[in-house]
N, C-alpha and C positions, 0 to 999 in steps of 0.2 A: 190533742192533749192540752189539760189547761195550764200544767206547770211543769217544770223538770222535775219536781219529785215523786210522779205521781209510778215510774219506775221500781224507785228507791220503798216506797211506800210499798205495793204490789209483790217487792223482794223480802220485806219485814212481814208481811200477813200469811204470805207459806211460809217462810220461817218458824214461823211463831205456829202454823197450822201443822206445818210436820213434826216441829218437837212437841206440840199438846199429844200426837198420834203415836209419835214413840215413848212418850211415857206411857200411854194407854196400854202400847200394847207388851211393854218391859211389867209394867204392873199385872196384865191378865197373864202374862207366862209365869213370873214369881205364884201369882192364886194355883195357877194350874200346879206347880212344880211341890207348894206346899198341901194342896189338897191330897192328888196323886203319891204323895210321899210320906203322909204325914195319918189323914183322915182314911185312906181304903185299909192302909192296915189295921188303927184302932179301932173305926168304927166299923170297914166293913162295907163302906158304899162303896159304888161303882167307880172308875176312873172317869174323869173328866175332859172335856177336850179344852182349846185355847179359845175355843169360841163360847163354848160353855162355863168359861172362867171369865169371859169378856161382860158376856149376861148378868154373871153371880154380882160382879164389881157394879155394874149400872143398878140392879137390884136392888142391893145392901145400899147402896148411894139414896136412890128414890125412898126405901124408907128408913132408913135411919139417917139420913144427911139432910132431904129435902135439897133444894134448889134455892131457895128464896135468899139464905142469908148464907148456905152454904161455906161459899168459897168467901168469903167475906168476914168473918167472924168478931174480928175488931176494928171495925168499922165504927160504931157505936162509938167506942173509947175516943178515938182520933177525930169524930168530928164534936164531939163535946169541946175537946182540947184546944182543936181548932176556936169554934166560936169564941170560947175565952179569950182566945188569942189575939180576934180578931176584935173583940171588945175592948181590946186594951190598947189597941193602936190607934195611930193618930189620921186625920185627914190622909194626908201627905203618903203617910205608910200602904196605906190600905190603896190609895192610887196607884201608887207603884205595882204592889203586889198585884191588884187587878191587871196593869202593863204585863208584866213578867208575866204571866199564865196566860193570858190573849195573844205573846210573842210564842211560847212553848207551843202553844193550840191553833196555831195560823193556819196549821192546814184543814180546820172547820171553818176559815173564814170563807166567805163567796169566792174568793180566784184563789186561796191559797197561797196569800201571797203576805208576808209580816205586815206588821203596821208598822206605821210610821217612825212612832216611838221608838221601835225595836234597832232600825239603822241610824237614827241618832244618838241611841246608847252607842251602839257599834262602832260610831266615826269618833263618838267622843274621847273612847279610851286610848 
């Protein structure tokens, strides 16, 4: 192991990877529950299964959502806002703010380990 979070880290990635899966599949039961309930009586078509409402979602996603900017959508607004922001600050500001996001992001450094900065903000308070 290269650091003690690398647990901690490992316990956030299924976390995060079993609730994307249960929203997936709370979302294809709702498709199923409204298709089956809603669409075979007006229209007429067949019932649907939970996997065949899993397909419909990915589907409809591919072409009417695309991937690209998808999940994303105001991005665009907040990094304009950003640069303004960033434009208008000083030396000193913009150092800092580069510290504080290099201490938050420590676990892409090579050992995962804060920088320096980070535990003499820490001792200072």
């Amino acid at each position: 192991m290269r650091n003690g979070n690398s647990g901690f880290w490992a316990k956030k990635i299924i976390g995060i990877t079993v609730c994307v899966l249960a929203v997936a599949a709370l979302l294809s039961y709702v498709v199923m529950l409204l298709w089956n309930g809603v669409l075979v009586d007006v229209t007429g078509v067949k019932i649907i299964s939970f996997w065949q409402s899993a397909g419909l979602l990915l589907l409809s996603k591919i072409l009417f959502g695309g991937f690209s900017k998808g999940w994303n959508k105001g991005g665009g607004k907040w990094n304009s806002a950003m640069k303004e922001k960033w434009q208008h600050m000083t030396p000193e500001e913009k150092e800092k703010f580069k510290q504080e996001w290099r201490n938050k992001c420590s676990m892409w450094s090579r050992y995962g380990q804060p920088t320096d900065t980070g535990k003499q903000q820490a001792g200072a308070e």
